[in-house]
N, C-alpha and C positions, 0 to 999 in steps of 0.2 A: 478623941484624943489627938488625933495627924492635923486637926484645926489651932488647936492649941500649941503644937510642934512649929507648924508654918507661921506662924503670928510669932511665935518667940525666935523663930529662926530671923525673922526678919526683923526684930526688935535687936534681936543679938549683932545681925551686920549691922545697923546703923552706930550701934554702943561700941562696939568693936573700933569703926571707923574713927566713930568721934574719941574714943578714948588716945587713938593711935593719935591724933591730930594734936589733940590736948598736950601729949605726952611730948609732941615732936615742936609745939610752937608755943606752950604757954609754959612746960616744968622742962624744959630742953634735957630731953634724956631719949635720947637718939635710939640707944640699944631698946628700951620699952617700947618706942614707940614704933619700933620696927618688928617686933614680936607682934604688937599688937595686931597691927596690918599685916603682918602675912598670917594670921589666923582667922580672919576675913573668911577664906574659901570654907577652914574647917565649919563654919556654919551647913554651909552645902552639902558636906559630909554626914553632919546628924541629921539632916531634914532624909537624903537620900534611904540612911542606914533606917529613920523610925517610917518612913512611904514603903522599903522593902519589909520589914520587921510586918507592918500591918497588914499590910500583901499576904505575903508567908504565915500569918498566923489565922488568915482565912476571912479575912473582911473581903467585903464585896469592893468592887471600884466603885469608885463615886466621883463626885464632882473635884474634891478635894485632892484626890490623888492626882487627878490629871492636873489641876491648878498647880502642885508640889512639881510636875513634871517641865510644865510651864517658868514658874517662877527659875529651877534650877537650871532649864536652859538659857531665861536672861541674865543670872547670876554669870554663868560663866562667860558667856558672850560679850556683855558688857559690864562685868563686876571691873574689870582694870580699870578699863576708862570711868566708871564713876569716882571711883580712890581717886581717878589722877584729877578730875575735873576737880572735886571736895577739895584735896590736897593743894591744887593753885587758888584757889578762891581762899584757902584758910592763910594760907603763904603769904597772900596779896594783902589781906586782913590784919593777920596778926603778927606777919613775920618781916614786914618789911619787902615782901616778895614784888616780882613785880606786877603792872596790872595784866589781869585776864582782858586777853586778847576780845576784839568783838568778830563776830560773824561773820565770815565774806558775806556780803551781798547778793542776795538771789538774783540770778540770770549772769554769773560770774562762774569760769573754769573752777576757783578755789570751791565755789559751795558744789557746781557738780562734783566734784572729788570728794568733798563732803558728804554728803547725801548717797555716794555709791558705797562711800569708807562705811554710816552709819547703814547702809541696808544688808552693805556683806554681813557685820556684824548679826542683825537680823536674823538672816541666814544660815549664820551659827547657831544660834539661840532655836531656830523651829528647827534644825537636824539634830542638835543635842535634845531638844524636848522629847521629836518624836521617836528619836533613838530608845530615849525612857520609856518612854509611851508602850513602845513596842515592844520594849525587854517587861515589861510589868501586862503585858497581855498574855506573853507567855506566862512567866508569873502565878497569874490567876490560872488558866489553863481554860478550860471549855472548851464547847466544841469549836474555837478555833475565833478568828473576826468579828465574827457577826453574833457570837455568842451574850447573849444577855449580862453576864459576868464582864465583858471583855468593852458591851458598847457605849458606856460613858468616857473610854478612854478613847473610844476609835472619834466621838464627838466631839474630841480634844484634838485631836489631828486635823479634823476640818476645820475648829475655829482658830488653830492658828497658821494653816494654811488661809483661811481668809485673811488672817492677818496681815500676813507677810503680803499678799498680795495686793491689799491696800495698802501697805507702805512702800512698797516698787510704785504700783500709780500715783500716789499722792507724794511724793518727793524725788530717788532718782527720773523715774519714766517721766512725772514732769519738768523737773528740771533738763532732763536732755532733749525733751517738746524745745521747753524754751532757749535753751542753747542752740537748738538746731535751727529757730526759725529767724532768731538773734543775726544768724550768718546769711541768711538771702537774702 
């Protein structure tokens, strides 16, 4: 059932967006389309409330839970900036808006600040996960970490600590290589 919860959670944020969108640049009804968009996060809410619900009602952890713990740490971390990213591209699009800005250039000050702005965000997103992670270990209860009950979530903390860690190497940590040698 929590596969079919997370698949509609995530069909509900994109509906949600696009309807906000719709609402705000094709039937200009401002007040809808602002309801619509700040009801965005309450997705995150019922994915959280049916991951603890399944918890508490004695399923084992699985792979699914910990993915739910995942996905609602990148939701929160970078749920704004996609609205806002969506939002100028639809602006640009349908509204007259103006154009979406392109890239700084790699091996340029603007994209390190870029690449540091998108890895804090990162950041957020794996201490909110493993935050989850670790309240839903309690949760389950066992004997504790390493508890059979407890270790597809702890599995979930190392892949995305590798995550995060390939994304410090493969954008800030490279781009400040490249910044750095850019200057001698």
């Amino acid at each position: 059932m929590l596969v079919a919860v997370l698949v509609g959670c995530e069909i509900g944020f994109w509906l949600l967006l696009a309807g906000g969108l719709l609402a705000r640049y094709v039937l200009r009804r401002q007040r809808l389309s602002a309801a619509l968009l700040l009801s965005v996060p309450l997705v995150d809410v019922v994915l959280l409330a049916a991951t603890v619900m399944d918890l508490r009602g004695g399923a084992d952890a699985t792979f699914v839970h910990g993915l739910s713990a995942g996905y609602l740490g990148f939701s929160v971390a970078f749920g704004h900036s996609m609205v806002r990213w969506a939002d100028r591209r639809v602006a640009h699009r349908l509204g007259a808006g103006p154009p979406v800005p392109k890239p700084a250039p790699r091996g340029t000050r603007e994209r390190l600040r870029y690449e540091w702005r998108e890895f804090g965000k990162a950041a957020v997103a794996w201490a909110v996960a493993c935050g989850l992670l670790a309240l839903m270990m309690v949760l389950v209860g066992g004997a504790g970490a390493g508890s059979s009950d407890t270790a597809e979530l702890g599995a979930w903390i190392v892949r995305l600590t590798v995550v995060l860690v390939v994304w410090f190497v493969g954008w800030p940590g490279w781009e400040s290589v490249r910044m750095a040698v850019r200057r001698t």
